[in-house]
C-alpha positions as CSV (number, residue, x, y, z in Angstrom):
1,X,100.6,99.4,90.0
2,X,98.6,102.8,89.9
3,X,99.1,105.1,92.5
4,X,97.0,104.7,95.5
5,X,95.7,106.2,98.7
6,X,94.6,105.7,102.4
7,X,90.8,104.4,102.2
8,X,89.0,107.3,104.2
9,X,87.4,104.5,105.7
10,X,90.4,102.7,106.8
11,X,91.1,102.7,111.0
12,X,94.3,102.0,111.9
13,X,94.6,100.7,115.3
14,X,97.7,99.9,117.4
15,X,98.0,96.6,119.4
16,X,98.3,96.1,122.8
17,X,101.8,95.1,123.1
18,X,102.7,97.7,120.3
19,X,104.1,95.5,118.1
20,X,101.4,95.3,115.3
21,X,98.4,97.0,113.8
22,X,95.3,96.1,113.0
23,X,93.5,97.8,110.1
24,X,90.0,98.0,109.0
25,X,88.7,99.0,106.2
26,X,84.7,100.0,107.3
27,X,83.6,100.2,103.5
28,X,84.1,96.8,102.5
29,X,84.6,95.1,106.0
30,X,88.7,94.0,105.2
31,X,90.6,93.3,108.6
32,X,94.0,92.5,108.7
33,X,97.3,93.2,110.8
34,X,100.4,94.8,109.8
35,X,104.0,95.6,110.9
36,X,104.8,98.9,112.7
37,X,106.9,99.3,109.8
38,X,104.0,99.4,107.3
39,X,102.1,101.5,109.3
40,X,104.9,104.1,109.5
41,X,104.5,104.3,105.7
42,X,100.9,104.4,105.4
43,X,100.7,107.4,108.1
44,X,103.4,109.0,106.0
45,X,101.9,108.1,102.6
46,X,105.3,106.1,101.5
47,X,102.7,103.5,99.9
48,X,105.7,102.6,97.2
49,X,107.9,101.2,99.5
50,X,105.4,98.9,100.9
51,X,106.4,95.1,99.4
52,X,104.0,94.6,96.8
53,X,102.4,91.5,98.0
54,X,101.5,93.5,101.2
55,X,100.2,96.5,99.4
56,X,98.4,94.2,97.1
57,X,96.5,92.9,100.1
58,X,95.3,96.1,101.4
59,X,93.9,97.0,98.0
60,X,92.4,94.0,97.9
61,X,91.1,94.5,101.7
62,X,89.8,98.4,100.5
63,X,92.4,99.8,103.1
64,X,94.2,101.6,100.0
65,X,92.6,102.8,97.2
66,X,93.2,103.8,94.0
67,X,94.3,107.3,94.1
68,X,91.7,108.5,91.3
69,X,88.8,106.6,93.5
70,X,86.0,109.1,94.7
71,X,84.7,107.1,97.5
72,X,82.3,109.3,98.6
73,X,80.3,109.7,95.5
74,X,80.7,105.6,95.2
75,X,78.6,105.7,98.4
76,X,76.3,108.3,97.4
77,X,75.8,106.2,93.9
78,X,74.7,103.1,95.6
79,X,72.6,104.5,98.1
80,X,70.6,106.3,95.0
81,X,70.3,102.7,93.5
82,X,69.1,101.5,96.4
83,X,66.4,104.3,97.1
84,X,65.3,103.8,93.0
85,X,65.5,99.6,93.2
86,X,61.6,98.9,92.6
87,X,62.1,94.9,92.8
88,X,62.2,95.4,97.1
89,X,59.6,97.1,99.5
90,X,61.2,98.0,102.9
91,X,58.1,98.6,105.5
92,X,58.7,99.5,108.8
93,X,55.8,99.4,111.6
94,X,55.8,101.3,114.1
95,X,53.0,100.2,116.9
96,X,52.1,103.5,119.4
97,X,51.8,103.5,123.1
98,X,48.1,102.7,122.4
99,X,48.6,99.5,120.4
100,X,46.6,95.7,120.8
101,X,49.8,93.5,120.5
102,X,50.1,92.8,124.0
């Protein structure tokens, strides 16, 4: 597998009874929960000796990425598409303090 990095949308969060984390990747909405073990290698970037099924799973989930991934310009990309798409109109109305619709 290619090398890969922590998403730098990825939160990871620590459970109440400290024995797991949950993680979340915000880009592509993945949530999952992990060993404290797991963890302890993403925070230190040891993402080789994660099992492979495991760090399969959080590529798959968008909590690692691929290291030569610019996620950033990804974003920026497909909010430029959107802003150029000419098959959608998004209107927004905004009624004043004066309006009729009451």
């Amino acid at each position: 597998m290619n090398t890969v990095k922590l998403s730098r949308y990825a939160h990871l969060v620590t459970s109440r009874d400290k024995r797991k984390v949950l993680v979340f990747g915000g880009r592509h909405g993945g949530l999952g929960e992990i060993d404290q073990e797991v963890a302890r290698k993403i925070a230190s970037g040891e993402y080789d000796g994660i099992e492979d099924s495991v760090r399969n799973e959080l590529v798959r989930a968008g909590i690692l990425v691929e290291d030569s991934v610019d996620e950033v310009g990804q974003l920026m990309l497909r909010c430029l598409q959107a802003v150029m798409q000419t098959d959608a109109l998004g209107l927004t109305l905004v009624p004043t303090s004066a309006c009729n619709f009451d």
